[in-house]
C-alpha positions, 0 to 999 in steps of 0.5 A, a space after each residue: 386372275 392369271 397373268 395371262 388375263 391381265 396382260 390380255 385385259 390391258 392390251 384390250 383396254 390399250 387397243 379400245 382407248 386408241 381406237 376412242 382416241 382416234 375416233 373422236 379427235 378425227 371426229 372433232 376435227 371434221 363436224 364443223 360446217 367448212 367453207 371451200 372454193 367449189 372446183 367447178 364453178 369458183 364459188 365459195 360453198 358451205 360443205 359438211 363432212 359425213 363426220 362420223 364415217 370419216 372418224 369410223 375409218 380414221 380409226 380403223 386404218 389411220 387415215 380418214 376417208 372423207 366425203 360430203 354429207 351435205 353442200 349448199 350446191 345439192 341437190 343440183 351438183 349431187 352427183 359431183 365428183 367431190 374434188 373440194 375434199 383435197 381443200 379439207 383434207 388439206 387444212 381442215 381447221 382453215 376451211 371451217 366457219 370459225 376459222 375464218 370468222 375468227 380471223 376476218 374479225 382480227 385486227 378490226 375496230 368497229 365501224 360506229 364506237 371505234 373499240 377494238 373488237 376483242 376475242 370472239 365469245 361464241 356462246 355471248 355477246 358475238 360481233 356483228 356487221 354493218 351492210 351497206 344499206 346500214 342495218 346490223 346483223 349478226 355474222 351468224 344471220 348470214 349463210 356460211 357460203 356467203 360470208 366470204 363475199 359479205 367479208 369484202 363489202 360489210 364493215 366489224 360491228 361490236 355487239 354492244 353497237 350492233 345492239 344499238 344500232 338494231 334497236 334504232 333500226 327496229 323502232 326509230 320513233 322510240 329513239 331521242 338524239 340528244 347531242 352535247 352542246 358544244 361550249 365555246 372556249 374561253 379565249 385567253 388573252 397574252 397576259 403582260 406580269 411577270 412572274 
């Protein structure tokens, strides 16, 4: 091997890991469902970037080029100019579901037991919410597109409380409320020794 030869190999190999490198971090930044205010009509919108061209051209020339795969508004607005990609290309990790699932839940107690709810496990035990005809369901069970205005008038739901209060929805003939009963105190009369 020559000089030559190695020098080329690894300005191939520099060449081909800046190129994977920004692919994949432009891809991973892009693949979530995002949430955006359409421009149209002010309505919240699930939308998906096509993922895979933007990180194609992000890679390319350093600047992603970015335009809708999908919208919940399609195929009734599929000719739509694209104008809510300035809110991703903008903030892209605010706009993505997680994001804002995250950050509705911060600071919240649940509704039944009262238990802060902690960090989100995506993979386990998710929170859940209360609507105001009182079932309990997973935020996952709610269209992306939806959760803002579920957001305003649904209440956090633990998940170990979203599971009881399910179960209690599901099969009320199979639920027994028993309530503690309440003791009365002892009254303690002023007592008149001294110590």
């Amino acid at each position: 091997m020559t000089v030559w030869t190695v020098a080329g190999a690894l300005i191939v190999a520099a060449a081909a890991f800046f190129f994977l490198f920004g692919f994949l971090s432009t891809y991973l930044r892009y693949r979530r469902t995002s949430v955006i205010t359409c421009p149209e009509n002010f309505q919240p919108a699930a939308v998906k970037v096509d993922a895979f061209d933007a990180a194609k051209w992000g890679a390319l020339s350093g600047e992603p080029d970015l335009h809708l795969k999908s919208c919940t508004r399609w195929p009734e607005m599929a000719g739509c100019g694209q104008e809510c990609l300035t809110q991703i290309m903008t903030s892209p990790v605010a706009c993505q579901v997680k994001t804002i699932v995250t950050s509705w839940y911060a600071g919240k107690a649940c509704v039944y037991c009262k238990a802060p709810i902690e960090d989100i496990v995506w993979h386990e035990r998710p929170p859940a919410l209360r609507a105001p005809d009182g079932t309990s369901r997973e935020w996952k069970e709610i269209l992306p597109e939806q959760l803002p205005i579920v957001f305003r008038t649904w209440e956090p739901v633990c998940w170990h409380c979203h599971i009881v209060e399910s179960f209690r929805h599901e099969h009320p003939e199979m639920v027994i409320e028993r309530k503690r009963p309440v003791e009365a105190a002892p009254i303690l009369q002023p007592s008149v020794t001294l110590y």
